[in-house]
N, C-alpha and C positions, 0 to 999 in steps of 0.2 A: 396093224391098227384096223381096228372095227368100226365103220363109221356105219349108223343106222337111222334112216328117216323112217318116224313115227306119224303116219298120217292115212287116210282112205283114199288116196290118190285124186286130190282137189288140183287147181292149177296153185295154187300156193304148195302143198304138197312138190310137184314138178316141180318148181321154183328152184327150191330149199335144196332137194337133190342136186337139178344141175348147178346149185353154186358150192354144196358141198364136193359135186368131184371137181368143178376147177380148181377150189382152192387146193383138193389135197394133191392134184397136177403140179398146181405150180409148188407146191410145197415139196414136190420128188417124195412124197410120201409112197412104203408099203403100203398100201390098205386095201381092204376090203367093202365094198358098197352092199348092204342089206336094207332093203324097205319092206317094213313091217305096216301091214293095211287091217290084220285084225283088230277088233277093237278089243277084244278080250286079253291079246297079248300087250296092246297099247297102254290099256289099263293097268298091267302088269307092272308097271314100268312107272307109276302112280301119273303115268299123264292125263291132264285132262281139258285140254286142250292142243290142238293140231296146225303145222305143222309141228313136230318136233324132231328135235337133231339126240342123237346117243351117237358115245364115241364109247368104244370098251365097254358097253351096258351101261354108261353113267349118261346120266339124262346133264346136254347142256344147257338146253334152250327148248323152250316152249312157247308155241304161241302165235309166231311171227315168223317170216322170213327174212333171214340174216342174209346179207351183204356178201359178195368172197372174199372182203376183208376182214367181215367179220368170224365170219367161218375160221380163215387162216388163222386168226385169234386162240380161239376154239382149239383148235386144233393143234397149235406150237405149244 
């Protein structure tokens, strides 16, 4: 699994990461962590607003930072 935060590295940015890797910890997930800071690839992705969470190049969440329960959500 490909989990990827879409953001320019804000503290909501940090955020969102470190709650995406705990949850996928506790979830005993394979995955991979990739954080995307260009805006051009961001845009790609039709984000337009930050932080955002991609898992497999599927955009979940925009906007906000999600919870690790919310994440684990997400995620299962």
């Amino acid at each position: 699994m490909k989990i990827q935060i879409l953001g320019t590295g804000c503290a909501k940015c940090r955020q969102l990461t470190e709650n995406a890797e705990k949850a996928a910890q506790e979830l005993n997930l394979d995955y991979q962590l990739e954080k995307i800071t260009d805006i051009n690839q961001i845009m790609s992705f039709g984000v337009m607003m930050t932080p955002a969470l991609a898992v497999d190049g599927a955009v979940k969440l925009t906007g906000k930072v999600a919870t690790v329960a919310e994440v684990k959500t997400l995620l299962a």
